[in-house]
N, C-alpha and C positions, 0 to 999 in steps of 0.2 A: 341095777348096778349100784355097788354100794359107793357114799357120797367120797366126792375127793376131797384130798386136805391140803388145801392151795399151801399152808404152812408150810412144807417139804420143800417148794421151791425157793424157798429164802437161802438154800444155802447154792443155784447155780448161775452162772453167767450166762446172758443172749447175747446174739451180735442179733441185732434186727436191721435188714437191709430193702429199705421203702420209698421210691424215691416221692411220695406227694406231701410234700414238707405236713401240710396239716394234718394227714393222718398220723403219719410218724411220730408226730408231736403228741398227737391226743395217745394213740396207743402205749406209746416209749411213757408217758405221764399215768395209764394205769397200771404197767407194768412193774413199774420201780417201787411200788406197795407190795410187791409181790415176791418179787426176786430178790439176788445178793446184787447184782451188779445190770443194767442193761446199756449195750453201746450200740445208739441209734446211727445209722448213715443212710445217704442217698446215691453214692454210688457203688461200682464193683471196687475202684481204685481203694477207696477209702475202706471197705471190710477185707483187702488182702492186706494192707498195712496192721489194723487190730488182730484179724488170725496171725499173723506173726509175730505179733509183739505183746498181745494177751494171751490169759488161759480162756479159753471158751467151753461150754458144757452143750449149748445149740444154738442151730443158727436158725430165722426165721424168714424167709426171701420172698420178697415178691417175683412173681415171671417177667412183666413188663414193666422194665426200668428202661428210664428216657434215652439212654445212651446203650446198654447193653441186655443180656438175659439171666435171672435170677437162676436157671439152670445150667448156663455155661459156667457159671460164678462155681455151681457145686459139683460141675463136671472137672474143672481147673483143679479144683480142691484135691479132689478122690483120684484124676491120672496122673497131673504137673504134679501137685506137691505130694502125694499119698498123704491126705488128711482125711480122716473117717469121724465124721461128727455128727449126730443126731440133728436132722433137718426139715422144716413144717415149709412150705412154700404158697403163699396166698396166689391168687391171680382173680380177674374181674371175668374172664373164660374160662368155659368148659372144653377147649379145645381139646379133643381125642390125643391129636398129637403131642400136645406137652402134658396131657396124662400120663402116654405111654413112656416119653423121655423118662420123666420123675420116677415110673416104677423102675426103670430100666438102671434109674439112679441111687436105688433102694431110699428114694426119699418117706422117712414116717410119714405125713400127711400132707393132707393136698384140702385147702380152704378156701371155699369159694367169698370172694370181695362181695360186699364190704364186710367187713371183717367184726365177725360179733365176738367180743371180749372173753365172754363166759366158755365159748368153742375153742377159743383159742389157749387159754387156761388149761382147759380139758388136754387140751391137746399136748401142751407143754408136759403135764402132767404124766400123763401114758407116757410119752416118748422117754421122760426123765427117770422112770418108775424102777427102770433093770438096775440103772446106775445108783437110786436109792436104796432099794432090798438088797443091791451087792456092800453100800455102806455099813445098811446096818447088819450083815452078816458081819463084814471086817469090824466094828466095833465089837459086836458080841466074842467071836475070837480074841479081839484083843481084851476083855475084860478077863476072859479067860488066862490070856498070858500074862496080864499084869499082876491079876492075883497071885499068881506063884511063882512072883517075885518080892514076894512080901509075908511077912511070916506073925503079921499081927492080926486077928479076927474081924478086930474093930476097925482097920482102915476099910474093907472092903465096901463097904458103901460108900465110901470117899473114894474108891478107884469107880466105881457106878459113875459116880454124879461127874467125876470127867471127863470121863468117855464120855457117856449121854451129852455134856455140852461142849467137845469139841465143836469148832466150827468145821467148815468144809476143806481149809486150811489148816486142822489139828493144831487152832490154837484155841486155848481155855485162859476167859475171861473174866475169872474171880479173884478174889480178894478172900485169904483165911477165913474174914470175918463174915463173910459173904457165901464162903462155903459151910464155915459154923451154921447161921442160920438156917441153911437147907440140908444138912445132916446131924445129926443130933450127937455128934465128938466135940470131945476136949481140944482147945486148940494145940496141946503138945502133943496131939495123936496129930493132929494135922501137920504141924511142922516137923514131926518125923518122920512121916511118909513121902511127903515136900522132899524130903533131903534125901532118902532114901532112893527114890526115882533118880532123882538129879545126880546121885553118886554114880547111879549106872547108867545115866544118859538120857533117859526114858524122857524125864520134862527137863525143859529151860528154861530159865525165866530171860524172857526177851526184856521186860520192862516193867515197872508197875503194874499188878494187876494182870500181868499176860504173860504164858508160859506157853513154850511150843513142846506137843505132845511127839516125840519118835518115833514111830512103831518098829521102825525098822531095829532097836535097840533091845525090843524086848525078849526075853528068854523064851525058847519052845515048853511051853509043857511036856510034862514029865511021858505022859502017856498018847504024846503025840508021833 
């Protein structure tokens, strides 16, 4: 199997729901080297309050939590609220029975406790994988649309290099001189592409340093 690139996970969110404070702790503490964002809890209460009020990309559950079941949690999810979300489920048994639940619950993977870091990664990884190749399909289309929205030769590596460092948020976090360095334009080629986008909506600048990318704004190519 060719090696994975733990890299890719930096841009999605876990909810991790574990109820034995020290694992939780040690795991949530190798994970956040990893990931964009992880929000650890220890009960069911507290990960239906963050699914509602975050964006989540997976969830990671254990089965036997003190008070409730890490699979009723992702049963609630998928009938009560129709939430479909990529889901790893630890437990310290092989029970058949909460096997058969999980498949039945199209759960991704099922990890037997205690919980090795590196399986879990792995695991993160495949389950994330669709949602990453469909990324970088939609960026490569949109490089494709942004270019012909643009009628100068020379910005086109400058449309490259933002795409490519969008966040997972489609916001790009350069600075002209910043993007100068890493492509080899003049910076009036830069600020008029800057402007160019921005007239048609395409980038914004939120703030210093940070523009939110549209796609939604961009024009169809020609022979689409």
């Amino acid at each position: 199997m060719n090696k994975r690139n733990f890299e890719l996970l930096g841009s999605f969110t876990i909810l991790y729901i574990e109820d034995e404070a020290d694992l939780l702790k040690h795991t949530t503490a190798v994970l956040e080297d990893f990931v964009k964002k992880i929000y650890p809890v220890q009960t069911i209460d507290e990960a239906l309050k963050i699914i509602q009020s975050e964006k989540i990309d997976v969830i990671v559950a254990d089965i036997h939590l003190k008070y409730s079941n890490g699979l009723d949690f992702l049963r609630t999810l998928k009938y009560d609220l129709e939430i479909e979300l990529p889901c790893i489920v630890t437990t310290a048994f092989t029970d058949t029975e909460y096997l058969l639940d999980a498949i039945k619950l199209h759960v991704d993977n099922y990890i037997i406790k205690p919980v090795n870091i590196k399986e879990l990664l792995n695991s993160l990884h495949d389950v994330l994988l669709p949602k990453i190749q469909a990324k970088e399909i939609e960026r490569s289309y949109n490089i494709i649309k942004t270019i012909s929205a643009v009628t100068d030769s020379k910005q086109v590596e400058i449309i490259r290099f933002i795409i490519k460092n969008l966040d997972y948020e489609n916001i790009l976090n350069y600075s002209y001189s910043e993007i100068m360095e890493q492509v080899d334009v003049s910076k009036p080629t830069v600020i008029k592409l800057f402007k160019q986008l921005s007239d048609q909506g395409i980038l914004t600048k939120i703030q210093n340093k940070k523009y939110l990318f549209d796609e939604t704004k961009l024009p169809l190519p020609e022979n689409a």
